[in-house]
MIMARGU-262547 format. One record per atom (N, C-alpha, C): residue number from 0; residue in three letters; chain; atom name; x, y, z. Coordinates in steps of 0.001 Angstrom, whole numbers. Atoms other than C-alpha are relative to their C-alpha. Example, Ala and Ser with C-alpha at 12.3 -4.5 7.8 and 13.67 -1.06 7.14 Angstrom:
% residues 2
 num residu chaine atome      px      py      pz
   0    ALA      A     N     890   -1190       0
   0    ALA      A    CA   12300   -4500    7800
   0    ALA      A     C     900    1200       0
   1    SER      A     N    -820   -1190     -60
   1    SER      A    CA   13670   -1060    7140
   1    SER      A     C    -770    1090     730
% end
This chain:
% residues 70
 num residu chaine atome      px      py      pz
   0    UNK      A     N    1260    -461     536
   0    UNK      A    CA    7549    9173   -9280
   0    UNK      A     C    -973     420    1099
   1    UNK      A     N     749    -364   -1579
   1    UNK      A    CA    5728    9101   -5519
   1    UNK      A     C     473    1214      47
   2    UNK      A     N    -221   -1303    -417
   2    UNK      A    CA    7337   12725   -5552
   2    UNK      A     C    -958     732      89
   3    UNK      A     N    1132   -1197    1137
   3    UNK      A    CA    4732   14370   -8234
   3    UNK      A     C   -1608    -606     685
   4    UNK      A     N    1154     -31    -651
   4    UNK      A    CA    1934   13107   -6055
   4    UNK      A     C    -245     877    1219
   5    UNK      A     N     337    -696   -1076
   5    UNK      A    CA    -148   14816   -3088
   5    UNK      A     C      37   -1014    1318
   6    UNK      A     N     444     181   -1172
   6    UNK      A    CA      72   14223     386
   6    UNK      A     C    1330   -1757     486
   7    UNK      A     N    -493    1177    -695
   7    UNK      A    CA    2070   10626    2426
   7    UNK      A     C     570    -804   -1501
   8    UNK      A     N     154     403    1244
   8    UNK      A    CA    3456    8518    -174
   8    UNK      A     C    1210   -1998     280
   9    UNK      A     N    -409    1073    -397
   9    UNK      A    CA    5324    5646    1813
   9    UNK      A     C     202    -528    1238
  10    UNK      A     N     570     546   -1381
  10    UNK      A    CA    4354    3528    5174
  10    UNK      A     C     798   -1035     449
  11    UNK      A     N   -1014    1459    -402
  11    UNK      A    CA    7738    1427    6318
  11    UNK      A     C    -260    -340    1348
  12    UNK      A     N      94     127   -1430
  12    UNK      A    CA    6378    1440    9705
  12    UNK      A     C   -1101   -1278    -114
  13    UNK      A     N    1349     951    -369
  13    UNK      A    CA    3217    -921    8643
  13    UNK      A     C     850   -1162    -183
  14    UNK      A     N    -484    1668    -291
  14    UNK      A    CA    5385   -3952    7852
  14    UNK      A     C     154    -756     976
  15    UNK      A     N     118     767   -1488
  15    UNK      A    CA    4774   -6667   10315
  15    UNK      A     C   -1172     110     142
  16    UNK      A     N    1543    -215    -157
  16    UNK      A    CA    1153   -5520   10533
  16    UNK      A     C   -1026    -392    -440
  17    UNK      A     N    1229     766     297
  17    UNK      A    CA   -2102   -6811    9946
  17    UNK      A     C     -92     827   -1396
  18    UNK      A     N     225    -840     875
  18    UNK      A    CA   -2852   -5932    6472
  18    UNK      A     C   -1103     823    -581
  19    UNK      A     N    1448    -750     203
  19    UNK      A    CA   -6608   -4670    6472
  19    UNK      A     C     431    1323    1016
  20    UNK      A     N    -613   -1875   -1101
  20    UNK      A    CA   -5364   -2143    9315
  20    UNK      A     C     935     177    -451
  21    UNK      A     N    -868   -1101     707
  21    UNK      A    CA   -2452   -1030    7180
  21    UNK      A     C    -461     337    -990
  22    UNK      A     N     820    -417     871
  22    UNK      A    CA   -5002    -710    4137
  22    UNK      A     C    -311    1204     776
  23    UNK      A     N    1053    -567   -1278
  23    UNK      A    CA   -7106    1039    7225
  23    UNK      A     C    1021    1843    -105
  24    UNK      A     N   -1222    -763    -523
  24    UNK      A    CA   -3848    3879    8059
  24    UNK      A     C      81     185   -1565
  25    UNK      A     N    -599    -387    1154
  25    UNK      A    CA   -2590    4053    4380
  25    UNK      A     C   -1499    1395    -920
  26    UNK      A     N    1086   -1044     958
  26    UNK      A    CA   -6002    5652    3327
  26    UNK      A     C    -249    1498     920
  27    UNK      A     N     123    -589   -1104
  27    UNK      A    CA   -6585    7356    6729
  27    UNK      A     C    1038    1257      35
  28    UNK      A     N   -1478   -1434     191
  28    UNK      A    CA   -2790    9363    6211
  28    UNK      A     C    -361     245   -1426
  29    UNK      A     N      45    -425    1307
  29    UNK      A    CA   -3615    9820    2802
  29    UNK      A     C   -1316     -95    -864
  30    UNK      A     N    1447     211     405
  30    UNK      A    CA   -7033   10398    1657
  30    UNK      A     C     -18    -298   -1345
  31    UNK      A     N     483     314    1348
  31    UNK      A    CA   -6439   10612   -2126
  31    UNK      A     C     558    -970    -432
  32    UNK      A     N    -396    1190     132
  32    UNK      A    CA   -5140    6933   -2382
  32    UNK      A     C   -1011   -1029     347
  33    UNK      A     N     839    1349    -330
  33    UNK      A    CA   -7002    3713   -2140
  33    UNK      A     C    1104    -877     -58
  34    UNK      A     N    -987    1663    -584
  34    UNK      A    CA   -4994     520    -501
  34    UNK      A     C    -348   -1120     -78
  35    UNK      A     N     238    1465     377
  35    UNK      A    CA   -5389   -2438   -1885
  35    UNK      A     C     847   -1161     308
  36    UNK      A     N    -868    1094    -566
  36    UNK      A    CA   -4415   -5672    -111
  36    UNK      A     C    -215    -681   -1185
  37    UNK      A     N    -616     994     739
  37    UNK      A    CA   -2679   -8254   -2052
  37    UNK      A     C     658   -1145     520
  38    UNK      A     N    -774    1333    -376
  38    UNK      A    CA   -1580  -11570   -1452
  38    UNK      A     C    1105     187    -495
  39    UNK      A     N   -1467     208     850
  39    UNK      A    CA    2274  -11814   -2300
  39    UNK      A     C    -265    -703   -1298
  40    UNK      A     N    -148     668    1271
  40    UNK      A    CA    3162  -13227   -5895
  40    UNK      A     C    -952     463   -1363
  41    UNK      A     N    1017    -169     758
  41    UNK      A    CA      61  -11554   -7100
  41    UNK      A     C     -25     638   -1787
  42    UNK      A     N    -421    -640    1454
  42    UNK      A    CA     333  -10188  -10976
  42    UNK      A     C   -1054    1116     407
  43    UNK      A     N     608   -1449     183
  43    UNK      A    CA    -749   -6421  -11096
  43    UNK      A     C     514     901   -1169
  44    UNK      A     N    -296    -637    1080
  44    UNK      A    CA    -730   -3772  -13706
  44    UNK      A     C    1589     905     174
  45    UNK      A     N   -1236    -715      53
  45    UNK      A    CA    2328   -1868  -14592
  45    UNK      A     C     204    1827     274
  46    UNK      A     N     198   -1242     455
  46    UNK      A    CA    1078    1349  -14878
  46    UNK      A     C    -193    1086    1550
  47    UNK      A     N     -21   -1361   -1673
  47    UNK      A    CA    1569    4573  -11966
  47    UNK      A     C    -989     695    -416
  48    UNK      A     N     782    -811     -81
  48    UNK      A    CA    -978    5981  -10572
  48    UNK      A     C      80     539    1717
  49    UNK      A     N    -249    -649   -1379
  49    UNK      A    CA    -944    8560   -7529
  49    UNK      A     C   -1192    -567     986
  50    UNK      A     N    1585     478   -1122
  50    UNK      A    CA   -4409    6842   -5959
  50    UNK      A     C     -78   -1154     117
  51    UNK      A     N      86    1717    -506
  51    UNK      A    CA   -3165    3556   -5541
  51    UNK      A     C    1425    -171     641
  52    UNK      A     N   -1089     640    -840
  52    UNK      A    CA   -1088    1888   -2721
  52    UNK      A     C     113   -1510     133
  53    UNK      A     N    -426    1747    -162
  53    UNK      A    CA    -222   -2434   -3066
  53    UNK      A     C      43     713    1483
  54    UNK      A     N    -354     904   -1325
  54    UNK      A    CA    -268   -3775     286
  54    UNK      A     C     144   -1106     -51
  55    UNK      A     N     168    1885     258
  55    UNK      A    CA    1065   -7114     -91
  55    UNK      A     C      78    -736    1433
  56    UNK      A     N    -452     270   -1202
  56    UNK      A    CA     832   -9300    2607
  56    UNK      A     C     -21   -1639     -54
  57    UNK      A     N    -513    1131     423
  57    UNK      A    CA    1478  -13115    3100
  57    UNK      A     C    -965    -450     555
  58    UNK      A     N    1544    1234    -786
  58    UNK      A    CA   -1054  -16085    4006
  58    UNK      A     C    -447      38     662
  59    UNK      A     N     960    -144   -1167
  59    UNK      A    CA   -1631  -15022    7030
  59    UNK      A     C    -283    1432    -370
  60    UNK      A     N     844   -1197      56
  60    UNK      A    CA   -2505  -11674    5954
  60    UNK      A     C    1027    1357     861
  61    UNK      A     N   -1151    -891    -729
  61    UNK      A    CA     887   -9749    7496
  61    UNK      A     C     423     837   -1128
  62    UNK      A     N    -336   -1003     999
  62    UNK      A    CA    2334   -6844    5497
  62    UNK      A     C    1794    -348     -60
  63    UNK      A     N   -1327     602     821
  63    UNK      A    CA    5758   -8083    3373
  63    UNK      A     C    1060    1053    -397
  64    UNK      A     N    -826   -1053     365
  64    UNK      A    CA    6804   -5176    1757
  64    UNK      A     C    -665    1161     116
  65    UNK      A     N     291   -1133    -266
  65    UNK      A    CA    6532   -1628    2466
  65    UNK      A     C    -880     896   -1057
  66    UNK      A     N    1200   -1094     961
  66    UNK      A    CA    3386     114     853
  66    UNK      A     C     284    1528    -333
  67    UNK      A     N     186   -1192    1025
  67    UNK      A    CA    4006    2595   -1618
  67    UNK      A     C   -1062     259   -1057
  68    UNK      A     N     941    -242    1711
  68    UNK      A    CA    2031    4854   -4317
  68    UNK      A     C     573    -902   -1258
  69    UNK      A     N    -404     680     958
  69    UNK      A    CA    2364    2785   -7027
  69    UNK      A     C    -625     535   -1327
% end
């Protein structure tokens, strides 16, 4: 579905990374997205949209899984 959107649409390089500076980069390569950090386990909606990217990241605030449009 990340196809039918504009512009960057997946960041496997931020894992391992602080997750406010891969929020920081995810908006930065891709202006019409907003990056929203997430704690792992978190419950989120189901529904795709091209202007949103999960960043999950774990207790200490590290990036888990690779931020996609979601």
């Amino acid at each position: 579905m990340a196809s039918e959107c504009e512009g960057k649409s997946s960041w496997p390089e931020l894992v391992g990374k602080d997750g406010q500076a891969a929020a920081a980069t995810v908006e930065k390569e891709n202006p019409n997205v907003n990056a929203i950090v997430l704690l792992e386990g978190t419950r989120t909606t189901k529904d795709f949209r091209c202007d949103r990217v999960w960043v999950w990241v774990d207790k200490d605030g590290i990036v888990v899984r690779t931020p996609i449009i979601t």
